[in-house]
C-alpha positions as CSV (number, residue, x, y, z in Angstrom):
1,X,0.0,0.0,0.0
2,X,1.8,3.2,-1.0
3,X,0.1,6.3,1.3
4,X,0.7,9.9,0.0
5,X,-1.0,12.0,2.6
6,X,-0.9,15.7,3.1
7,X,-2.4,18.5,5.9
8,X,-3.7,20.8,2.8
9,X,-6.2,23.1,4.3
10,X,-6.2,22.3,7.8
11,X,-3.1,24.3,8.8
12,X,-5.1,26.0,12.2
13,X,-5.7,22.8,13.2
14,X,-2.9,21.0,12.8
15,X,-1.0,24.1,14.0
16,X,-3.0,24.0,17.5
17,X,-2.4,20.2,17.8
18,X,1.3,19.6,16.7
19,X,3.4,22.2,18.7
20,X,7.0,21.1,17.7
21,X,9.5,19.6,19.9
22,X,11.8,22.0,21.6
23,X,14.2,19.3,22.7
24,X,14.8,17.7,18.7
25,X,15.6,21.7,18.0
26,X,18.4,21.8,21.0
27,X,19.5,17.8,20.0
28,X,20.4,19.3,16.4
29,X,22.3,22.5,17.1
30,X,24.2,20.4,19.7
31,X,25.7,17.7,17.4
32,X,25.1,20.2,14.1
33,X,28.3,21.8,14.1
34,X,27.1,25.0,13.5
35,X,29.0,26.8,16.1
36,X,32.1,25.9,14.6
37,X,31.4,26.8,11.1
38,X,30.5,30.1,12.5
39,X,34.2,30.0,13.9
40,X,35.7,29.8,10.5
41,X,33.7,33.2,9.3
42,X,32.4,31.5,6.0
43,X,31.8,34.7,4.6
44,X,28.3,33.6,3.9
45,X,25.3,32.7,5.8
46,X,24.6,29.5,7.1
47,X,22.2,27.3,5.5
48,X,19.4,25.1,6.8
49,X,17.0,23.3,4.8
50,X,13.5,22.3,6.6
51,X,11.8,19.4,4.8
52,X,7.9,19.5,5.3
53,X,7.9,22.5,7.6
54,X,4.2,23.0,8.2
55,X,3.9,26.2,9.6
56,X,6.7,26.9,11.4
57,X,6.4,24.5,14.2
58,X,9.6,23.3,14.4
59,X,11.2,26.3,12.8
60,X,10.9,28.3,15.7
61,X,12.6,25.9,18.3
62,X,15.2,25.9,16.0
63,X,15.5,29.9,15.6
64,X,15.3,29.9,19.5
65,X,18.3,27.4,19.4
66,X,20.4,29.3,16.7
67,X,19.4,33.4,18.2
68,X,20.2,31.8,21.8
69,X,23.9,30.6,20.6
70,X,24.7,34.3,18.6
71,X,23.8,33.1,15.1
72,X,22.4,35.4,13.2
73,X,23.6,35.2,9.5
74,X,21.7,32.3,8.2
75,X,18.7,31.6,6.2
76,X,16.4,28.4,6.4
77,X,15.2,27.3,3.3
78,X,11.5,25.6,4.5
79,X,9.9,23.2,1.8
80,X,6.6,22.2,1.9
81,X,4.0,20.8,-0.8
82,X,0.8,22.6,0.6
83,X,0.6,26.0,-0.7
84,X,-3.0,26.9,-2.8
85,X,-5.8,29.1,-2.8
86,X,-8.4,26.6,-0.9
87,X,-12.2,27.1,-2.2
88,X,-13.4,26.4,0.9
89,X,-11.4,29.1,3.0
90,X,-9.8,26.4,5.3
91,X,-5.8,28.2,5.0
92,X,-2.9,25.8,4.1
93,X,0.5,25.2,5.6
94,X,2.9,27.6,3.7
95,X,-0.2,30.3,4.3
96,X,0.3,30.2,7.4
97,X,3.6,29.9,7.5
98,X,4.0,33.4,5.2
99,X,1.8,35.0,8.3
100,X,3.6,34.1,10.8
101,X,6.8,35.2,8.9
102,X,5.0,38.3,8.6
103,X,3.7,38.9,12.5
104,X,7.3,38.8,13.6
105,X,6.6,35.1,14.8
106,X,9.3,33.7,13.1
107,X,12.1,36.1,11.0
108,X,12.5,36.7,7.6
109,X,15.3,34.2,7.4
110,X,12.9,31.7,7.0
111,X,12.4,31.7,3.3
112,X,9.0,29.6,2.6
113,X,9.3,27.4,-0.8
114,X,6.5,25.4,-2.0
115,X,7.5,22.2,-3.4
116,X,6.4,18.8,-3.3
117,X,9.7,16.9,-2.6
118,X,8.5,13.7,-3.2
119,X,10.6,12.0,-5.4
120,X,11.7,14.6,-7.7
121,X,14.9,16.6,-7.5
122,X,14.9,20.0,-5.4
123,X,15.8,23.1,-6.7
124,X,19.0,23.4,-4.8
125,X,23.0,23.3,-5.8
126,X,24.3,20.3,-4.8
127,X,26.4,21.0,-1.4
128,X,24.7,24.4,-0.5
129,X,23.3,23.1,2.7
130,X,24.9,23.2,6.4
131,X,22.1,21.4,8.1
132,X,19.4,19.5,6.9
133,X,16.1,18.2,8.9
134,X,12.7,16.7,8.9
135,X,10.2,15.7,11.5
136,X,7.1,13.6,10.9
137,X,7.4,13.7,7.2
138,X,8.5,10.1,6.3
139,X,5.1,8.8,5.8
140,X,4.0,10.8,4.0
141,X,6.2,9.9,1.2
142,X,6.2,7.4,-1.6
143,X,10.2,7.9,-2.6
144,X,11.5,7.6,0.5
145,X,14.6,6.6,-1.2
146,X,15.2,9.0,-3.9
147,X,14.1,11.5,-1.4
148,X,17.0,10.6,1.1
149,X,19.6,11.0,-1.9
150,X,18.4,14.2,-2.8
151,X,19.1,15.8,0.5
152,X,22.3,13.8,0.3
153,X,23.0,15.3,-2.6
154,X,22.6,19.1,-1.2
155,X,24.1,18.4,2.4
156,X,27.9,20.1,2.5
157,X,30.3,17.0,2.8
158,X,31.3,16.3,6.9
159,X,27.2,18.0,7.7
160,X,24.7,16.3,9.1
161,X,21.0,15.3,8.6
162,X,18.8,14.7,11.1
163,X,15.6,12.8,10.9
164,X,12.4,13.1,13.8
165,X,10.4,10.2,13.2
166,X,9.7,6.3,13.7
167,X,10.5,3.3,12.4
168,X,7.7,0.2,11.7
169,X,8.8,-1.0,14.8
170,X,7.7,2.0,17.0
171,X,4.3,2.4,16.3
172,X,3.0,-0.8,18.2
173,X,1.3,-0.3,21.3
174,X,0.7,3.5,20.4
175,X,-2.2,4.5,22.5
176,X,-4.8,4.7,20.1
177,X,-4.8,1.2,19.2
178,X,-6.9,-0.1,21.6
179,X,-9.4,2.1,19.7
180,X,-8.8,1.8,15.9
181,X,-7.3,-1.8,15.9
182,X,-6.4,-1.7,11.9
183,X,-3.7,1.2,13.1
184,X,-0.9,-0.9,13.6
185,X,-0.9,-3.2,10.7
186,X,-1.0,0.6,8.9
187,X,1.6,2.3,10.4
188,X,3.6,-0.8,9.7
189,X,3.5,-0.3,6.0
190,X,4.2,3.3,6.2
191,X,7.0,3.4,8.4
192,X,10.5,2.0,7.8
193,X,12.1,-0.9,9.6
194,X,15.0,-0.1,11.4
195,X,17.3,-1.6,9.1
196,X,15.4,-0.2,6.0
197,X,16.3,3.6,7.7
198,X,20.2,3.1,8.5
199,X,20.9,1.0,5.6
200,X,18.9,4.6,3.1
201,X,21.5,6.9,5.2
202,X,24.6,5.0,4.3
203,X,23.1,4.1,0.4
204,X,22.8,8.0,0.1
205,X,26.0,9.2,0.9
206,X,25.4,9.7,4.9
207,X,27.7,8.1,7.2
208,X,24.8,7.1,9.8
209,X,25.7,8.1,13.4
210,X,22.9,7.0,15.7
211,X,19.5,7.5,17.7
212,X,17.9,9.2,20.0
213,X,14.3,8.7,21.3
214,X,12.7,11.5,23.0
215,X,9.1,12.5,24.2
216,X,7.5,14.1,21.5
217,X,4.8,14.8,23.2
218,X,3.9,14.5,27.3
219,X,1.0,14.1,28.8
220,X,-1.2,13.9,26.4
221,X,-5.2,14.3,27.8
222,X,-7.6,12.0,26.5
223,X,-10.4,14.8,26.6
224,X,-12.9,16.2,24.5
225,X,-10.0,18.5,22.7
226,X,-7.9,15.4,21.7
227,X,-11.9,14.4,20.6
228,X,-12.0,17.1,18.4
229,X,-8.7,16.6,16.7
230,X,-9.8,13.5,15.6
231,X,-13.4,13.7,14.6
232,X,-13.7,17.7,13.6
233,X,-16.7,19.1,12.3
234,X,-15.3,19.3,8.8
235,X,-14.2,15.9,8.4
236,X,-10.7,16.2,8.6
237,X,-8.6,13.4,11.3
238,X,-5.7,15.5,12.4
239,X,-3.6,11.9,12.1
240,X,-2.8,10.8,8.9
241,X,-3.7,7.3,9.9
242,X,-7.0,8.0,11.1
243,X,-7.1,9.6,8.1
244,X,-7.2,6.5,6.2
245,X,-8.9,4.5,8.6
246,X,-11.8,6.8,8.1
247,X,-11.7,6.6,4.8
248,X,-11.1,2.8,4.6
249,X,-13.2,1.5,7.5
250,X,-15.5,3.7,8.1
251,X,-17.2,1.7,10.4
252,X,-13.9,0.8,12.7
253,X,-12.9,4.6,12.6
254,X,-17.0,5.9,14.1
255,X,-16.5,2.8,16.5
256,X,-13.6,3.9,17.6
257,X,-14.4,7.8,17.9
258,X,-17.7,6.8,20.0
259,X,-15.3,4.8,22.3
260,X,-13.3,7.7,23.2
261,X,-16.8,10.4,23.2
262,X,-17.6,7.6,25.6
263,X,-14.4,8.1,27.9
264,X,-14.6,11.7,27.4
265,X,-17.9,12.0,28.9
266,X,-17.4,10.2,32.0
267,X,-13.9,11.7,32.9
268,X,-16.2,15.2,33.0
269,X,-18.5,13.5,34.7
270,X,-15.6,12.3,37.4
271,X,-13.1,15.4,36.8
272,X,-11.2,12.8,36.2
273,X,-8.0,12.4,33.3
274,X,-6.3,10.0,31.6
275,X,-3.1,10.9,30.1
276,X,-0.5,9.6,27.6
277,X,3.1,10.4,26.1
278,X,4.3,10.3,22.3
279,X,7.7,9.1,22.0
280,X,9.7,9.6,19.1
281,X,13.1,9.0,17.6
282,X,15.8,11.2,16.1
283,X,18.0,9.2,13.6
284,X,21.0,11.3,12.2
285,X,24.2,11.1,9.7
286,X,26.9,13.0,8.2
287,X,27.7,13.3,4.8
288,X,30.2,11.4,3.5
């Protein structure tokens, strides 16, 4: 099953319930090297390339990280596929992300480019690029190989890439399972193995250094706002998985959403919680 899925048109939403992760931003200026090329006065800015940027979410942990170390002369080129007028008003990612560049929420280094980078090449020299990231984005793409080289291909030689995701390994026992039991068997065929990662970091030219799992996301309430992520009023799951689960069992997916309305209501009947963390995994390289 090959899975393209994309967050076109629900940018508030997903901007509201996928904050970033301030501690992948502080792991990848700490082993990024950055500091040191600023030693050596390049004569140029530093560059950055975002894969799949959103709005911004990340971006700004990572601005924090760079403006709280002294660098200033650097520009982060942020891709993302999901940038069109929507006929139904609902604003896209790259929207978004231009208003926020615009409110002062994150600075005009950030130069927003809309491009889908699945599986074609991107419109950058090859070796332009200091540091080069994505979180959350692997599933979404068909290419996953050819996708890998490309950023190879642009990553300075000795730089590194750093990757905020799972492997098909990870995603068992995630908590909604025990709600949508066909999740599993679908995160499995969107996710790498382990193996399958490591062994696309060394065939594209990275010299693969490691892991790092982290809390994505703590404490997690299972209330009637995590409800509304996933069964909005406009039809749209927040997860890409429940995203295909509603479309492909239909019945499973309103079985599962009643289940949790279920929970929901008692627990305000109690004042009562139940709460659960995300974990996540950095997987990094340098290129060779």
């Amino acid at each position: 099953m090959k899975i393209a899925h994309g967050y076109e048109g629900i940018a508030l939403n997903y901007f509201k319930a996928r904050p970033g992760t301030p501690k992948f931003a502080e792991f990848m200026f700490l082993n990024s090297g950055v500091l040191d090329l600023v030693k050596k006065d390049l004569g140029r800015p530093i560059y950055i390339a975002e894969f799949g940027v959103g709005s911004g979410q990340q971006t700004g942990f990572v601005e924090a990280q760079l403006e709280a170390n002294g660098v200033t002369d650097y520009r982060i080129l942020a891709f993302d596929k999901s940038y069109s007028p929507n006929p139904n008003g609902r604003q896209d990612q790259l929207n978004l992300l231009k208003d926020r560049i615009g409110r002062g929420e994150l600075s005009d280094r950030v130069i927003p480019i809309q491009c889908n980078i699945d599986g074609i090449p991107l419109p950058i020299p090859t070796g332009k690029v200091d540091l080069s990231y994505m979180a959350f984005v692997q599933p979404h793409l068909i290419d996953k190989e050819g996708v890998m080289r490309e950023i190879a291909r642009i990553t300075r030689q000795g730089c590194p890439f750093f990757l905020f995701g799972a492997t098909s390994e990870d995603p068992v026992a995630h908590p909604y399972d025990i709600f949508f039991p066909s999740m599993g068997a679908i995160q499995k065929e969107r996710y790498p193995t382990y193996k399958q990662l490591t062994d696309s970091f060394k065939q594209s030219g990275f010299k693969y250094r490691g892991h790092c799992r982290l809390i994505r996301d703590k404490g997690v309430r299972i209330d009637r706002a995590l409800l509304e992520q996933i069964d909005p009023i406009e039809d749209i799951a927040i997860n890409s998985t429940l995203q295909i689960i509603r479309k492909e069992y239909p019945e499973e997916f309103q079985q599962g959403v009643d289940t949790i309305r279920k929970i929901v209501e008692q627990l305000e009947e109690t004042g009562g919680y139940i709460t659960f963390d995300k974990e996540r995994t950095i997987y990094w390289g340098i290129k060779r």
